[in-house]
The first five atom37 places (N, CA, C, CB, O) and aatype in JSON, in Angstrom:
{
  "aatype": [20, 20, 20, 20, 20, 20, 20, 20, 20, 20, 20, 20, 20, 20, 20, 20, 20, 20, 20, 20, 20, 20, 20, 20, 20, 20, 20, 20, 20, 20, 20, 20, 20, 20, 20, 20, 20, 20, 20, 20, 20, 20, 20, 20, 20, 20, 20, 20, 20, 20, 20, 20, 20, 20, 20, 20, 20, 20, 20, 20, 20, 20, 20, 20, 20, 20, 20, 20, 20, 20, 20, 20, 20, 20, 20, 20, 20, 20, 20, 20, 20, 20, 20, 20, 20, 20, 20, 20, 20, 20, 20, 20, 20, 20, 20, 20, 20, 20, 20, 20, 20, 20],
  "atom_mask": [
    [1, 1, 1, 1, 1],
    [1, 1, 1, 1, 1],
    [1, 1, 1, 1, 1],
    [1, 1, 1, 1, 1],
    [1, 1, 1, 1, 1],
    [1, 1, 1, 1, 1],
    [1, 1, 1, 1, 1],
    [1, 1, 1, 1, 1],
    [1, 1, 1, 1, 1],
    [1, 1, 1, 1, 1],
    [1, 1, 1, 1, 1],
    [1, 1, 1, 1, 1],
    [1, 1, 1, 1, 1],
    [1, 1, 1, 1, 1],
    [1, 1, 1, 1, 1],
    [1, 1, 1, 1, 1],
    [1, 1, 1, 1, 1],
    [1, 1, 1, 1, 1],
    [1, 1, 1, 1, 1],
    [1, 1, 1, 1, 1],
    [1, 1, 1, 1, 1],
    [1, 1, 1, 1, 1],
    [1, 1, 1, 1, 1],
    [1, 1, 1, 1, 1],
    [1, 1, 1, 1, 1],
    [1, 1, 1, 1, 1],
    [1, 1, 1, 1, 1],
    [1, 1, 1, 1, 1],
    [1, 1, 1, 1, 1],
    [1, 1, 1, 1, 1],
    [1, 1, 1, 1, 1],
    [1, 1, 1, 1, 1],
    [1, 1, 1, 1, 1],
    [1, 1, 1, 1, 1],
    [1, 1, 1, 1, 1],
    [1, 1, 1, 1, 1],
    [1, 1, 1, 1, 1],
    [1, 1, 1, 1, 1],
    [1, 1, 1, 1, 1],
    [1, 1, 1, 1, 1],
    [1, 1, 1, 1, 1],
    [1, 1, 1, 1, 1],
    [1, 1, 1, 1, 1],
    [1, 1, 1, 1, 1],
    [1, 1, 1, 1, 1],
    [1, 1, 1, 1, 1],
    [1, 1, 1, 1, 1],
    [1, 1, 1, 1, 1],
    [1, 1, 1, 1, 1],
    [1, 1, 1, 1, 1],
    [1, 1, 1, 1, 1],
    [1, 1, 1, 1, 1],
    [1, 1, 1, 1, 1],
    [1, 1, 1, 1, 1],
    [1, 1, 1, 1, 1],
    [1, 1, 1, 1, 1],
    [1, 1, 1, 1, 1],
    [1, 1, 1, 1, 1],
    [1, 1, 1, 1, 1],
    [1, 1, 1, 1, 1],
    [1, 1, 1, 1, 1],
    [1, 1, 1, 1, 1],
    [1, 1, 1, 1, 1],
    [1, 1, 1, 1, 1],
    [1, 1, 1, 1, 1],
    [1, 1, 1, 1, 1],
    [1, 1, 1, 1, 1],
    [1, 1, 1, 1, 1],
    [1, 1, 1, 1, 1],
    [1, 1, 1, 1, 1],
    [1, 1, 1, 1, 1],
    [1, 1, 1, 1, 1],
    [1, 1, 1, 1, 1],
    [1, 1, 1, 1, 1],
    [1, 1, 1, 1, 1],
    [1, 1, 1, 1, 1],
    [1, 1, 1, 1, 1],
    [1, 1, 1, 1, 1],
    [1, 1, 1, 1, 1],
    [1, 1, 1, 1, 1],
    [1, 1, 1, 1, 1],
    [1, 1, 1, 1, 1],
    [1, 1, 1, 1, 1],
    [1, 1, 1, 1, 1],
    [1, 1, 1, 1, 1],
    [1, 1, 1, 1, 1],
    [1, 1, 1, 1, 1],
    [1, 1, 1, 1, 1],
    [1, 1, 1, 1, 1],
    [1, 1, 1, 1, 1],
    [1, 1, 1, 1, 1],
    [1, 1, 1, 1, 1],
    [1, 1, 1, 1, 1],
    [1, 1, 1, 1, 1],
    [1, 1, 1, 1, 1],
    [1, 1, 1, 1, 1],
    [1, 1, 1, 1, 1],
    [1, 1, 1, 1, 1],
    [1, 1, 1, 1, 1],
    [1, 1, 1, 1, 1],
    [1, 1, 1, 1, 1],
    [1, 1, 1, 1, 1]
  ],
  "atom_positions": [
    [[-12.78, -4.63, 1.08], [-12.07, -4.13, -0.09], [-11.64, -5.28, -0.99], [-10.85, -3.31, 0.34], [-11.64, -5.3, -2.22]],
    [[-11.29, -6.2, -0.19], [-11.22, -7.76, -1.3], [-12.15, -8.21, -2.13], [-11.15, -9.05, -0.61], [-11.78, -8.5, -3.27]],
    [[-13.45, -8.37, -1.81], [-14.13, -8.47, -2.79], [-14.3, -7.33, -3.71], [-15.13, -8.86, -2.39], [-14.4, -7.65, -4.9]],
    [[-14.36, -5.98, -3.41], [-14.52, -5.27, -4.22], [-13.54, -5.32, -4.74], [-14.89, -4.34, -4.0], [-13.13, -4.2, -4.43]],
    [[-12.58, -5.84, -5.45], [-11.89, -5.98, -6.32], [-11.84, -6.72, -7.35], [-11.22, -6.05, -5.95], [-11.11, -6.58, -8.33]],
    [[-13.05, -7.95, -7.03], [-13.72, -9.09, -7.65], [-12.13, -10.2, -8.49], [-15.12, -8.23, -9.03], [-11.73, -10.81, -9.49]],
    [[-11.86, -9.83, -7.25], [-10.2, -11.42, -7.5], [-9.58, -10.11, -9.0], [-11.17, -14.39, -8.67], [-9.86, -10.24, -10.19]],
    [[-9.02, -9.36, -8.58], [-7.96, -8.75, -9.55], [-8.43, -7.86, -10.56], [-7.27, -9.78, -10.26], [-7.8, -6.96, -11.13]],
    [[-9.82, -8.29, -10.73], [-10.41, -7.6, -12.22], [-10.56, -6.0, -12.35], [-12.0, -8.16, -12.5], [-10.56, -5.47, -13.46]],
    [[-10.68, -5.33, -11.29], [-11.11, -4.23, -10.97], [-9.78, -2.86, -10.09], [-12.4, -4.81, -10.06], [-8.85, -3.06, -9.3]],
    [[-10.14, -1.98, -10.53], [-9.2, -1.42, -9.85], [-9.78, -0.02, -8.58], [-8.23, -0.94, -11.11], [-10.68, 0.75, -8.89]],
    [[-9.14, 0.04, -7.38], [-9.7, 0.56, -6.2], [-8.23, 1.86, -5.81], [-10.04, -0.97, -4.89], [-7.06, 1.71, -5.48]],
    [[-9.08, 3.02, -6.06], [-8.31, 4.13, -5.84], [-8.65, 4.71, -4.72], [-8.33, 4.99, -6.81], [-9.63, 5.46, -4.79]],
    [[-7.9, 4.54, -3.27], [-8.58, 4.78, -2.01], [-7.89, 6.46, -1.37], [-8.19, 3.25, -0.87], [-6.73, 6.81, -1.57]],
    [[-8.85, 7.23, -0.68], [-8.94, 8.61, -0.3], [-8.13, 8.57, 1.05], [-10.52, 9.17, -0.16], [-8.72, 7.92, 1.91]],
    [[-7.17, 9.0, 1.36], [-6.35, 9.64, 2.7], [-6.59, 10.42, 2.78], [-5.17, 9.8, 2.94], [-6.66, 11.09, 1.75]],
    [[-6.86, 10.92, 3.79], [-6.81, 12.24, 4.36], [-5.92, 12.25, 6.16], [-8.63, 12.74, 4.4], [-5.73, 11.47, 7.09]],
    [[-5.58, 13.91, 5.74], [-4.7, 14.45, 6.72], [-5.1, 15.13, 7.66], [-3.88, 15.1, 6.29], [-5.41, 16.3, 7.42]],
    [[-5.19, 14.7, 8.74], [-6.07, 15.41, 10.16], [-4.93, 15.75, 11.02], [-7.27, 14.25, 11.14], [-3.95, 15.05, 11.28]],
    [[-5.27, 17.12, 11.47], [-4.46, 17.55, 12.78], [-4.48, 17.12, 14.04], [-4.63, 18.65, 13.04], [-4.58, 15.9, 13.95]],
    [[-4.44, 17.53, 15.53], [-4.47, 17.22, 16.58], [-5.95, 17.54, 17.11], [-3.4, 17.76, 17.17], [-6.49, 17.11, 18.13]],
    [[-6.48, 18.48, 16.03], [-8.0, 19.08, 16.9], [-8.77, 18.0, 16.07], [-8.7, 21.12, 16.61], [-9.95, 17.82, 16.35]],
    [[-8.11, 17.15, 14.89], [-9.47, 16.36, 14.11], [-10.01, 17.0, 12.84], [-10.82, 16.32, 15.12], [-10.83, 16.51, 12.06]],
    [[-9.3, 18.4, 12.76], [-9.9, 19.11, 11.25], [-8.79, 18.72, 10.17], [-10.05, 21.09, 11.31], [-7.61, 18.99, 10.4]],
    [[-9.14, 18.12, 9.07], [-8.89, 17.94, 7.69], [-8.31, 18.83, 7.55], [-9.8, 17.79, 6.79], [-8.84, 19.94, 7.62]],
    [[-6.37, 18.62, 7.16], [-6.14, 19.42, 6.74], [-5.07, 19.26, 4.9], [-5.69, 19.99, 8.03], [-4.39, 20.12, 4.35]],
    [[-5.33, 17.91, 4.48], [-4.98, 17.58, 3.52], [-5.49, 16.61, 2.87], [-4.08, 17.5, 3.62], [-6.61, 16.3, 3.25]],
    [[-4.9, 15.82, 1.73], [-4.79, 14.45, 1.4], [-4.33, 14.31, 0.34], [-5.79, 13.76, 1.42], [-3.58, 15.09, -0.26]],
    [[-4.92, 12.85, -0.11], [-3.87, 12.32, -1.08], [-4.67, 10.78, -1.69], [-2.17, 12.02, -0.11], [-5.18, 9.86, -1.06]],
    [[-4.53, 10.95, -2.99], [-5.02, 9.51, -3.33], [-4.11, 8.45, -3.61], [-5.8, 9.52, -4.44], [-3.18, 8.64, -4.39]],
    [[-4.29, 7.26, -3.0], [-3.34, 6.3, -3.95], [-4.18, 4.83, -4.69], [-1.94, 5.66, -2.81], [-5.38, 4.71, -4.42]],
    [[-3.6, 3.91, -5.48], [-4.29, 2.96, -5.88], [-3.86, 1.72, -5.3], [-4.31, 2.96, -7.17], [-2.79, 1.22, -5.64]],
    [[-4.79, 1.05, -4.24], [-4.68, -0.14, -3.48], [-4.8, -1.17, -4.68], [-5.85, -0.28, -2.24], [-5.61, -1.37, -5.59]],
    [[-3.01, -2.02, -4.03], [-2.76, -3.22, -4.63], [-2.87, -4.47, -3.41], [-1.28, -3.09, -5.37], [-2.63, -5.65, -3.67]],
    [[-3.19, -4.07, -2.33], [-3.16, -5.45, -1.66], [-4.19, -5.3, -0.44], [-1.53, -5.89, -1.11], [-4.68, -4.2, -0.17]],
    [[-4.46, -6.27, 0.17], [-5.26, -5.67, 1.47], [-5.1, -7.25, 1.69], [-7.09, -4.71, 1.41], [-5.16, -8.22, 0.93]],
    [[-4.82, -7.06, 3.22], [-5.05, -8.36, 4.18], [-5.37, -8.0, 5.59], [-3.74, -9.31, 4.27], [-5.24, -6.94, 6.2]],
    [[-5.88, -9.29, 5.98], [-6.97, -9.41, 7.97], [-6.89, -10.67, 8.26], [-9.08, -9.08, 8.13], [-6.64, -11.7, 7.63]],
    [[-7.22, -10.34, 9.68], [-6.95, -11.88, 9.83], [-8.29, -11.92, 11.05], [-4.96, -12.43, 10.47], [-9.1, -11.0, 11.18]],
    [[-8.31, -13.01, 11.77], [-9.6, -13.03, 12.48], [-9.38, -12.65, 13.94], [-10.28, -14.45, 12.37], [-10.26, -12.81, 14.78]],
    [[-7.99, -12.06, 14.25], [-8.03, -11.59, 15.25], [-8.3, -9.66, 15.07], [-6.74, -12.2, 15.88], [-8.27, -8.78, 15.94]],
    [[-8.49, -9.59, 13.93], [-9.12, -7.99, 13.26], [-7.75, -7.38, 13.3], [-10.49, -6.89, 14.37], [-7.58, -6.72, 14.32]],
    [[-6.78, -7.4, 12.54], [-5.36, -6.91, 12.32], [-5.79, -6.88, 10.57], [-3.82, -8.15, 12.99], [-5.91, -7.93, 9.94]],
    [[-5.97, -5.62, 10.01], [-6.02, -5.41, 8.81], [-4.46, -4.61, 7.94], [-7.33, -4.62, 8.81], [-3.78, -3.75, 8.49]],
    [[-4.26, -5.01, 6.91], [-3.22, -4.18, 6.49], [-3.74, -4.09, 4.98], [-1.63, -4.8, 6.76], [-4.48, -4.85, 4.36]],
    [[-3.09, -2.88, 4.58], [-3.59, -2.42, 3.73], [-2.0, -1.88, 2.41], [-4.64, -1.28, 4.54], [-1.39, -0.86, 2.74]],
    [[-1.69, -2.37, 1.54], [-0.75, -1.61, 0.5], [-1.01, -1.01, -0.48], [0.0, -2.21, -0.01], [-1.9, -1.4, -1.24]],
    [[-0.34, 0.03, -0.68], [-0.75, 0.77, -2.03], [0.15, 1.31, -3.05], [-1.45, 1.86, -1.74], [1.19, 1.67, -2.5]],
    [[0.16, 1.47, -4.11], [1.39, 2.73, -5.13], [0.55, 3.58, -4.54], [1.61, 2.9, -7.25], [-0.64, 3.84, -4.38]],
    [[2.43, 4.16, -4.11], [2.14, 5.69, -4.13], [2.31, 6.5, -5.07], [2.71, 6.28, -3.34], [3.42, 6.04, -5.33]],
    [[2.22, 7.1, -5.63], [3.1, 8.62, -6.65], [3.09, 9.73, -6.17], [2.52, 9.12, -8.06], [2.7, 10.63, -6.92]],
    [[3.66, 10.2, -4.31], [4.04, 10.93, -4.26], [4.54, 10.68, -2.75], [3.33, 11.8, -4.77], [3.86, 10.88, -1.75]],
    [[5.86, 10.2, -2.76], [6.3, 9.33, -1.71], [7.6, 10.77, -1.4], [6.9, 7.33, -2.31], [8.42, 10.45, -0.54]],
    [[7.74, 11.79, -1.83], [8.68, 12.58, -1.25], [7.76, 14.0, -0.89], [10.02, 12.76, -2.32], [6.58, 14.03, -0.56]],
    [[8.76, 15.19, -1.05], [8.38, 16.2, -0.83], [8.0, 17.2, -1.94], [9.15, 16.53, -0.1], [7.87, 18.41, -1.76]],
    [[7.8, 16.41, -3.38], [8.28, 17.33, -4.76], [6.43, 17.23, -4.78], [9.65, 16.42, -6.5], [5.86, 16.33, -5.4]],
    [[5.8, 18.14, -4.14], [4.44, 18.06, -4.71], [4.08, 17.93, -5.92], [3.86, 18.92, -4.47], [3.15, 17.17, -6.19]],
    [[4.88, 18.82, -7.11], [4.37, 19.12, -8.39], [4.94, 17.94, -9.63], [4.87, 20.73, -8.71], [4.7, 17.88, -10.84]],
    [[5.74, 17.13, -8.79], [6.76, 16.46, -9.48], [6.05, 14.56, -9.53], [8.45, 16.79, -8.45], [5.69, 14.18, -8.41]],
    [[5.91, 13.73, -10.43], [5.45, 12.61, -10.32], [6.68, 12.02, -9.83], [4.8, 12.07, -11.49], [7.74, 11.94, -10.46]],
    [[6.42, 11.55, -8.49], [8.1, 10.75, -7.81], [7.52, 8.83, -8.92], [8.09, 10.47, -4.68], [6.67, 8.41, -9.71]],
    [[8.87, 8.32, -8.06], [8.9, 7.11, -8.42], [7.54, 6.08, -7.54], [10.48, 6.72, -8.11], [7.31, 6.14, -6.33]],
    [[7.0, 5.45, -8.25], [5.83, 4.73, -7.64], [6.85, 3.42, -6.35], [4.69, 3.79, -9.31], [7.88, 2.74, -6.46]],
    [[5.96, 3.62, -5.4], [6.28, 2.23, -4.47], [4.98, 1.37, -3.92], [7.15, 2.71, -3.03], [3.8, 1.57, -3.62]],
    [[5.56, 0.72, -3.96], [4.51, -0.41, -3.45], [4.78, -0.04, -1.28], [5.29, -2.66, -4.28], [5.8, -0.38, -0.68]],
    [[3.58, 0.68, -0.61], [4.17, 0.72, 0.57], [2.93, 0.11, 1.56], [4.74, 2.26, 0.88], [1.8, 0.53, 1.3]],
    [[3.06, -0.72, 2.52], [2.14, -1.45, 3.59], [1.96, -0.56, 4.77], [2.77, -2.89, 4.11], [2.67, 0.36, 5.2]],
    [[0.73, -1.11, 5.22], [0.58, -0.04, 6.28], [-0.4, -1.19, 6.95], [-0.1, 1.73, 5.81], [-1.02, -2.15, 6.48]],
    [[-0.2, -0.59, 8.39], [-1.77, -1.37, 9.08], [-2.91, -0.3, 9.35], [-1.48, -2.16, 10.83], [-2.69, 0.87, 9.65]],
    [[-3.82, -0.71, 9.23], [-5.24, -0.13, 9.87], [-5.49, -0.07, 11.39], [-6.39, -1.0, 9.38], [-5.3, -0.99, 12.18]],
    [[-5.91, 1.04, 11.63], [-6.45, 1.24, 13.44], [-7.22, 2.15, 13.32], [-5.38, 1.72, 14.73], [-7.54, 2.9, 12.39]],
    [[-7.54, 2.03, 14.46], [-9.18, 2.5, 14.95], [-9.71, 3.39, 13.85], [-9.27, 3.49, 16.53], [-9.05, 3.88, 12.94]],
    [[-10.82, 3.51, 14.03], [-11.7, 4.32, 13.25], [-12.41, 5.01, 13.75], [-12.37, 3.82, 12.56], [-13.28, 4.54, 14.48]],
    [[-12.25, 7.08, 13.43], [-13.15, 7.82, 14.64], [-14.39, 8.1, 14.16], [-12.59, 9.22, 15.2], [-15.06, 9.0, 14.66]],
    [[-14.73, 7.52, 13.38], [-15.83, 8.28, 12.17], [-15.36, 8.81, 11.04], [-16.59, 9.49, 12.63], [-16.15, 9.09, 10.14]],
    [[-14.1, 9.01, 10.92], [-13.62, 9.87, 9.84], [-12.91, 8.69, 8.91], [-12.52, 11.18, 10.43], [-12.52, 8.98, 7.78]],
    [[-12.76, 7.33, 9.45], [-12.42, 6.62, 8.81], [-10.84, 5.63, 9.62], [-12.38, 7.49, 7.54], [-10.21, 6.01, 10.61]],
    [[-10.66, 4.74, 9.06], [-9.63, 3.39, 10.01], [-8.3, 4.43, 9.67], [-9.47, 1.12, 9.08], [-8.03, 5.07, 8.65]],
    [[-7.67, 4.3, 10.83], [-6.19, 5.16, 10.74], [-5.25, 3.89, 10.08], [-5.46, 5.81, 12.59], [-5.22, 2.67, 10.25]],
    [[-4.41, 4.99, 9.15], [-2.92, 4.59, 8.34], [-2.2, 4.44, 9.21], [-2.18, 5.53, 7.36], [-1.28, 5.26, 9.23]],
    [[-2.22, 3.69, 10.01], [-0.36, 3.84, 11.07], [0.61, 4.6, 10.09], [0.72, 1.85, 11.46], [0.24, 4.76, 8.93]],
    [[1.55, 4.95, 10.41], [2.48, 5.34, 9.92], [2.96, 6.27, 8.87], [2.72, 4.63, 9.82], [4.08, 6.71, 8.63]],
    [[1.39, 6.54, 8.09], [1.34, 6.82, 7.31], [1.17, 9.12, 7.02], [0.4, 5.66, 7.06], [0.3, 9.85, 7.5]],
    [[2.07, 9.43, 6.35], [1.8, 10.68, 6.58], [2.94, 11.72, 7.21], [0.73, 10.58, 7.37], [3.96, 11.05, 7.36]],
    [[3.1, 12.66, 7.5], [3.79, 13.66, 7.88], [4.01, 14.1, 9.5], [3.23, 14.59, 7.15], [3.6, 13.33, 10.37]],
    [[4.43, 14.91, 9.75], [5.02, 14.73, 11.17], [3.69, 15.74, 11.66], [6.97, 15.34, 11.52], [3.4, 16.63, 10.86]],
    [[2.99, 15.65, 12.74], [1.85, 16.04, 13.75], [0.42, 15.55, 12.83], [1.89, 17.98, 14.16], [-0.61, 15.86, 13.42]],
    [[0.25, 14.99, 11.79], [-0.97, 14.69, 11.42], [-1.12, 13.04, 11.05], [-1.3, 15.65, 10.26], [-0.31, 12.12, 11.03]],
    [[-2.28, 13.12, 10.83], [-2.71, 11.6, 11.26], [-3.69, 11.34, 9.97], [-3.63, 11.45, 13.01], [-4.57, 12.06, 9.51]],
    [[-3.26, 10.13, 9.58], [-3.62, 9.84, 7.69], [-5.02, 9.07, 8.48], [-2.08, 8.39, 6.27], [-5.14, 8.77, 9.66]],
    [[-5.91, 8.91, 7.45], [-7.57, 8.35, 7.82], [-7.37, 7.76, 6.55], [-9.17, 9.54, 8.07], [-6.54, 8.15, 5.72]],
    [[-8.43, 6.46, 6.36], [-8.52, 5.99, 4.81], [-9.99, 6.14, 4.9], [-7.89, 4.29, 4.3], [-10.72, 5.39, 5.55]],
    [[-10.41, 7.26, 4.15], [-11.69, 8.0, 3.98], [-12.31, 7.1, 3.34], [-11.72, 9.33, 3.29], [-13.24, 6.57, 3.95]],
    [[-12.1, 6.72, 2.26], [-13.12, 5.92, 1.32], [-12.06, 5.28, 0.18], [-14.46, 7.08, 0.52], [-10.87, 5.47, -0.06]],
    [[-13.2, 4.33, -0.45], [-12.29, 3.6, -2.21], [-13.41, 3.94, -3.35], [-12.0, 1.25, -2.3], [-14.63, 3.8, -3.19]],
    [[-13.01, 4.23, -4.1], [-13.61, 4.3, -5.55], [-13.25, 2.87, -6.33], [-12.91, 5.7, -6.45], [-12.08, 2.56, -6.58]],
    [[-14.28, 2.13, -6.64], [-13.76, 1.56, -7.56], [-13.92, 1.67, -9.22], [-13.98, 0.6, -7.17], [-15.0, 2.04, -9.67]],
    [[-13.14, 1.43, -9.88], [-12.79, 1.59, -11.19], [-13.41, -0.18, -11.64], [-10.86, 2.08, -11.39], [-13.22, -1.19, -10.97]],
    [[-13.94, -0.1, -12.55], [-14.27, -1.64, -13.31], [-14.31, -1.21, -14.99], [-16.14, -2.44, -12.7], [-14.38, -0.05, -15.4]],
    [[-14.27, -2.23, -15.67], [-14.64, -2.32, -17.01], [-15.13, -3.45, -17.43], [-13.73, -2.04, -17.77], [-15.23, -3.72, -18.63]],
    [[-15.68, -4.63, -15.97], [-16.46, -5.56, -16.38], [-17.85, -5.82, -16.31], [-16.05, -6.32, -16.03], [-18.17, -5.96, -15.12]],
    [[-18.43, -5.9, -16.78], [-19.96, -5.88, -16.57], [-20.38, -6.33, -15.24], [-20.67, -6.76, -17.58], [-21.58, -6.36, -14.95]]
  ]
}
């Protein structure tokens, strides 16, 4: 995800999704990744704005800058520690990136 960002120029809007206990999709949520770090013992972390950090679905909350680490990956994509609501389990599905440089 670091390079795809090409050092700042570019912007990366990455896909969560919300899985239950059986593994079926039962939500998500996009946010726009401002940071990502690893190290060589494979400990990845990942930060993002959120805009929808409470319970007001319909409502644009206040943006935060929030960190998370990465774990395992079942196929469905590297798990959000922490990330998400009480019995489901956040996945970081994919990134879109956004550019306007050639």
């Amino acid at each position: 995800m670091i390079e795809l960002t090409r050092c700042g120029r570019d912007l990366l809007n990455a896909s969560i999704g919300w899985y239950d206990s059986e593994g079926d999709r039962v939500g998500g949520h996009h946010v726009t990744v401002v940071g990502v770090q690893g190290d060589s013992a494979g400990h990845h972390q990942i930060t993002f704005h959120n805009p929808a950090n409470d319970n007001f679905l319909n409502i644009h909350s206040t943006t935060l800058d929030q960190t998370y680490t990465l774990g395992s990956d079942n196929g469905a994509g590297p798990k959000v520690n922490g990330y998400g609501g009480t019995g489901v389990t956040a996945r970081l599905e994919g990134v879109m990136v956004l550019t306007t440089a050639p």
